[in-house]
Every structure is written in C-alpha cells, then in structure tokens.
C-alpha positions as CSV (number, residue, x, y, z in Angstrom):
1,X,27.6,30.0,24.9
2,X,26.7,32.1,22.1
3,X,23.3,30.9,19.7
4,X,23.7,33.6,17.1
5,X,26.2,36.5,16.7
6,X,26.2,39.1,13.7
7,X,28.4,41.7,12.5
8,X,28.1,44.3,10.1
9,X,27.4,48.1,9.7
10,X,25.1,50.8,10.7
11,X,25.4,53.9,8.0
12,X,24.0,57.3,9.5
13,X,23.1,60.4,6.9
14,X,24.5,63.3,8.3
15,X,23.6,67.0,7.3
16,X,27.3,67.6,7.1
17,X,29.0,68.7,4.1
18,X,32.3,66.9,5.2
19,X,30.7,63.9,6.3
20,X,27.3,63.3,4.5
21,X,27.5,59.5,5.7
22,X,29.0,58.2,8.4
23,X,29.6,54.3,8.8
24,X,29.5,52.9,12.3
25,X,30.6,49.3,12.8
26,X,28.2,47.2,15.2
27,X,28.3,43.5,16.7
28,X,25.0,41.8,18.3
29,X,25.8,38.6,20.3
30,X,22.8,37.2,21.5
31,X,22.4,34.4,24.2
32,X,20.2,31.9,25.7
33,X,18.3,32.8,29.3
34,X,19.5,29.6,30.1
35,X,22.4,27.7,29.3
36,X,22.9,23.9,29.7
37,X,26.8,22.4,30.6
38,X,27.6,20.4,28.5
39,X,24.7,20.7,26.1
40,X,23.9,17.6,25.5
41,X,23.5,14.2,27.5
42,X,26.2,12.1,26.3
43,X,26.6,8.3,27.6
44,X,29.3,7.1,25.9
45,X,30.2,3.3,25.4
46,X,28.7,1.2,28.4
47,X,28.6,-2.3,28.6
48,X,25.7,-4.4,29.2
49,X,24.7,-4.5,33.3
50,X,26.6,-1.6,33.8
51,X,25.0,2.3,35.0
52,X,26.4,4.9,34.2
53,X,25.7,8.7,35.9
54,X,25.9,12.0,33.5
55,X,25.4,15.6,35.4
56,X,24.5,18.7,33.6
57,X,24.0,22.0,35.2
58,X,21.6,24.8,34.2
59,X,22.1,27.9,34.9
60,X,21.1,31.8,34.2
61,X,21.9,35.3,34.0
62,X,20.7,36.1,37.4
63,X,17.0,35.1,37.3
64,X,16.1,32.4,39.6
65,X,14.4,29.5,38.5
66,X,13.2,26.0,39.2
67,X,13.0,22.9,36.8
68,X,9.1,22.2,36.7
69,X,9.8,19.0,34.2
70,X,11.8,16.6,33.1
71,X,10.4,14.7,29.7
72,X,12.3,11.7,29.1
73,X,9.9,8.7,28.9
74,X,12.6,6.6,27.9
75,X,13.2,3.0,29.3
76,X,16.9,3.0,31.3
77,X,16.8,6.0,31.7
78,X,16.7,7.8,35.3
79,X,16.5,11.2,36.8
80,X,17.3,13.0,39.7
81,X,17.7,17.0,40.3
82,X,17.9,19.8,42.4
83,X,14.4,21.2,44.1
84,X,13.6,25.0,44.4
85,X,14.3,28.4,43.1
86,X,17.6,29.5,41.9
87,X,20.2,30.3,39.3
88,X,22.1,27.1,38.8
89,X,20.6,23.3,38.9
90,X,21.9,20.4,38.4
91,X,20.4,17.2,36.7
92,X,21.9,13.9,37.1
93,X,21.0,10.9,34.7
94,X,21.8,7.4,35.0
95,X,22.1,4.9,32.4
96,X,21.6,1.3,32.6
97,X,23.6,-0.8,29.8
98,X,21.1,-3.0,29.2
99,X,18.9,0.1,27.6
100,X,21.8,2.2,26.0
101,X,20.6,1.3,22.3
102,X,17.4,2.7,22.8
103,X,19.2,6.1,23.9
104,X,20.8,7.3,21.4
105,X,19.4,10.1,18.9
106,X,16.6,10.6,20.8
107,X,16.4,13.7,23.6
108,X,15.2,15.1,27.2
109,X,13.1,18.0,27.4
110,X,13.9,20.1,30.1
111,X,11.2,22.6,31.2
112,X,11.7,25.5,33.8
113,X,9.8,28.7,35.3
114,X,11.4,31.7,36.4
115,X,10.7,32.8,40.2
116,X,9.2,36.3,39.8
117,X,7.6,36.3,36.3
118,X,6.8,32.8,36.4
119,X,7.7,32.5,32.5
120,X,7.9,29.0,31.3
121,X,11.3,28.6,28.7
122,X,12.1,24.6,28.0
123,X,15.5,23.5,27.2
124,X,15.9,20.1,24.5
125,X,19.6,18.4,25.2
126,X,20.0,15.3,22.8
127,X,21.7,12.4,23.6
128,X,24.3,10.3,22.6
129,X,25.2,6.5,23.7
130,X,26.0,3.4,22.5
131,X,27.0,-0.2,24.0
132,X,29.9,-1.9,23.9
C-alpha cells in the first residue's frame, strides 16, 4: 500500500555548452511503517443475535513491534490479538448483532511500539457495519 506517490522532474544546470540543462525524471513513492490488511474493519450485514469475527493483520518493513493498545470503547464490540514483539500481528474483532448500528462510521485506534527504538506510531481503521 502506497499513501502518496509523486512524479515529476529534477532540472540540473550544467557548465556544458551542449547541454546547459539537463532534465532528469524522478518518482518518490512513499509508504506507511505499518500497513493494516484490509484497512479497515468491515462487518457487513449481521442479523440481530448473531457474532460475527473480522481479522486484520499488521505488519512492517522489518522492524519488530508489539500492539501496546487497542482503543475501541465501543459496546458489541470485542478484541483479541497477538502478544509480543514482531513484524506481523493479527487482531481479531467480534461483532455482536445486537450492537451493529452503533458500529458503523465510527473507528478503532490501533497503537504500537517498535522493539529497539521503542517509537510509538498508532494506526485508525474505520469501520463499516450495518444489521439486517
């Protein structure tokens, strides 16, 4: 996953005579530390009584980290996910039907900490559900 990509040109002055400018194309893709699959919490249609179970997995470019939060102080919704230090984690949400309309357009903050620099980056996935 990509957040922001641009293209465009670098020009260069050069003390050439046949070449007093040179024009050098250049791409910068930039990416998140971490990257959330799927990006987002969605529930889908669920009918009343019924609990449903969503799984997103975090991971990195190599640093090892650990999920030190989970903000989602929202009724029906529950949390479980992996413990420790490394470069992928997994969350798992469930849903209870009863609670779905309360859900939706809101969102879970995720916070982590890398293992050796102990930087703090957090991590907002929205979420989308609605009852049946």
């Amino acid at each position: 996953m990509i957040a922001f990509r641009i293209a465009g040109h670098l020009s260069i002055k050069t003390n050439l005579e046949d070449a007093p400018k040179v024009v050098i194309p250049i791409e910068l893709a930039i990416e998140p530390r971490v990257q959330a699959r799927p990006g987002l919490l969605f529930v889908g249609e669920v009918e009343k009584g019924m609990k449903v179970s969503r799984v997103i997995k975090l991971s990195t470019r190599g640093a090892s980290f650990r999920i030190s939060a989970v903000k989602a102080e929202i009724a029906g919704l529950a949390f479980s996910c992996t413990e420790g230090y490394s470069d992928e984690h997994a969350i798992t949400f469930t849903v209870c039907g009863d609670d779905v309309n309360t859900l939706s357009g809101k969102s879970i903050r995720v916070i982590l900490e890398t293992d050796i620099t102990r930087e703090v980056s957090e991590i907002t996935l929205p979420i989308y559900a609605f009852s049946k």
